[in-house]
N, C-alpha and C positions, 0 to 999 in steps of 0.2 A: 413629758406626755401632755397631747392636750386634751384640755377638759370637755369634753364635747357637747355634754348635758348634764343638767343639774341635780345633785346629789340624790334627790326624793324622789328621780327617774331612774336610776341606775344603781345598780347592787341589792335588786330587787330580786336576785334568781330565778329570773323568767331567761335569762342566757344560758344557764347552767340547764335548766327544766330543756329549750331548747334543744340544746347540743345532746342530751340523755336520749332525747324519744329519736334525733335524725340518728345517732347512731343503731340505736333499734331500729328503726327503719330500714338501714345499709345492709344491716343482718337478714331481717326479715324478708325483703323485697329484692337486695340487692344493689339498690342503688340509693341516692335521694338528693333532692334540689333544698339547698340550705336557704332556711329564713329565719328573719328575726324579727322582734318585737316593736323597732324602732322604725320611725318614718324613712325609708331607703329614699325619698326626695330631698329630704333635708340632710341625713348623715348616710349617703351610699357606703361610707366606709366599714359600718357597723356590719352588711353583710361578709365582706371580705372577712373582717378580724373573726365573727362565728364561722365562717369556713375555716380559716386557720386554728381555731379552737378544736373545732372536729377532730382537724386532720393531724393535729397534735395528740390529742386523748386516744386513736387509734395508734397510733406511735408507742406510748408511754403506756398506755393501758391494754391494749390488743396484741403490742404488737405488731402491728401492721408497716408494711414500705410502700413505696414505689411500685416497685416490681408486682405489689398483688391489688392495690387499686389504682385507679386513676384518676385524676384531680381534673374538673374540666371548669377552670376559673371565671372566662366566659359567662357559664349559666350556673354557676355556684354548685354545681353535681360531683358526686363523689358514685364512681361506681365501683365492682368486683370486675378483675378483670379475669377473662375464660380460658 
């Protein structure tokens, strides 16, 4: 794995706080555009890996597939689908 940022940035549970409120959000609203705490100019990758966090914890924790939301990677969106 690589180290992206330094220790006293990261494991701070502003990812965890994140990914809590977008999945209320998915509930709530129905959909939601995922962000995160880290400079997206310098580590773009940080958003992709909180999308993959999301759409894991709806797997393991919800419950959720494929079949009932949709992943639109692009713009980091996670909707219900109708």
């Amino acid at each position: 794995m690589v180290k992206i940022m330094n220790e006293d940035i990261r494991k701070t549970g502003q990812t965890t706080r994140i990914v809590d409120q977008a999945i209320q959000d998915l509930f709530t609203n129905g959909e939601v555009i995922i962000t995160d705490h880290t400079d997206f100019i310098k580590y773009p990758q940080m958003r992709m890996c909180t999308l993959d966090i999301v759409i894991r914890r709806l797997k393991l924790e919800h419950e959720y597939t494929y079949q009932s939301i949709k992943v639109d990677r692009k713009k980091y969106r996670i909707y219900f689908l109708k």
